[in-house]
N, C-alpha and C positions, 0 to 999 in steps of 0.2 A: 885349160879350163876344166876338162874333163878330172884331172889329176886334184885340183883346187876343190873341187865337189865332194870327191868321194875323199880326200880328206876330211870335208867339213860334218861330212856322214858317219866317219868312224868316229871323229872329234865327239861328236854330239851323242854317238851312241856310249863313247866309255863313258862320257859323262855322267849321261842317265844310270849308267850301273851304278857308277861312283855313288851318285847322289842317293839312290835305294838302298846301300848297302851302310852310307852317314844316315839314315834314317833308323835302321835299325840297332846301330853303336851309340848313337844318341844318348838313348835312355840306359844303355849298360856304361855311361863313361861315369871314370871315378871323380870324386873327388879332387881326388889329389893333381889329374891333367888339367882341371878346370881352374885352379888356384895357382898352379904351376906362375911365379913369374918368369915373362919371354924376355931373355935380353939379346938374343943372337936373333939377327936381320936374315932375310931369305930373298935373293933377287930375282926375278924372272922377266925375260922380255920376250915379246911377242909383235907380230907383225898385226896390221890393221885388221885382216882377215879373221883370225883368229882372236881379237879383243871385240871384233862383233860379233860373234859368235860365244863367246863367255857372256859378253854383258847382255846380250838378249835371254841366255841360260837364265841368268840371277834375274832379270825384269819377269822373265815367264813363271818363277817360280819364288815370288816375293823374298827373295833373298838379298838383304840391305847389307850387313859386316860380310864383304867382300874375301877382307882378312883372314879370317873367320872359316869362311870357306874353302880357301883355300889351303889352310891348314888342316884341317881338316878331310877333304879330299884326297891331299897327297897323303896323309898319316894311314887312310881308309886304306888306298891301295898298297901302298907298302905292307901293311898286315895284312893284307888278302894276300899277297904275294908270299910273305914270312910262310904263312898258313899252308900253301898250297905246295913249299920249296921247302919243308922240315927234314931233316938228316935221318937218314935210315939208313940201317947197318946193309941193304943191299940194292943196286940197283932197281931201279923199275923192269927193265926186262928182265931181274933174273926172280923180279917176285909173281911174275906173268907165268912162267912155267909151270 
C-alpha cells in the first residue's frame, strides 16, 4: 500500500512539472509541429491505478484532447531531458575542478 502511494505522489508530482513547463512551450511552439500530419500510432497501457490518477489530472485541470496531452507531455520531457544531457567536450567532474 505504502509503495502504491508514494508512487502516486511522485506520479502526480512529475506530472505537475510536466504540465508548467507545456504551459510555458505553448506559446513558443511553431508552426510547423502544429500542422505536422501524425501518421505513426503511439501505445501505452497502464494499470487502473494509474488511469485514475491521469484522468482525475485532466478533470482537475479542464483538459478534454487526452491525445493532445499526451503528446505533448511526453515531447516536453524528452526536451527537458535533451536540454539538461547536451554533449560537451568534458566531463562534469572535470569541469568542476
Amino acid at each position: 500500500m505504502y509503495d502504491i502511494l508514494e508512487k502516486k505522489t511522485y506520479l502526480c508530482a512529475t506530472i505537475e512539472k510536466i504540465h508548467r513547463e507545456m504551459n510555458k512551450l505553448k506559446h513558443t511552439e511553431s508552426k510547423l509541429h502544429s500542422d505536422a500530419v501524425r501518421h505513426e500510432r503511439l501505445t501505452c497501457l497502464v494499470n487502473d491505478e494509474e488511469m485514475r490518477i491521469i484522468d482525475g489530472y485532466l478533470r482537475k485541470y479542464g483538459i478534454e484532447n487526452k491525445s493532445r496531452w499526451m503528446r505533448e507531455t511526453l515531447l516536453a520531457f524528452i526536451h527537458r531531458n535533451l536540454d539538461y544531457d547536451y554533449p560537451t567536450l568534458f566531463n562534469e567532474h572535470d569541469m568542476r575542478r
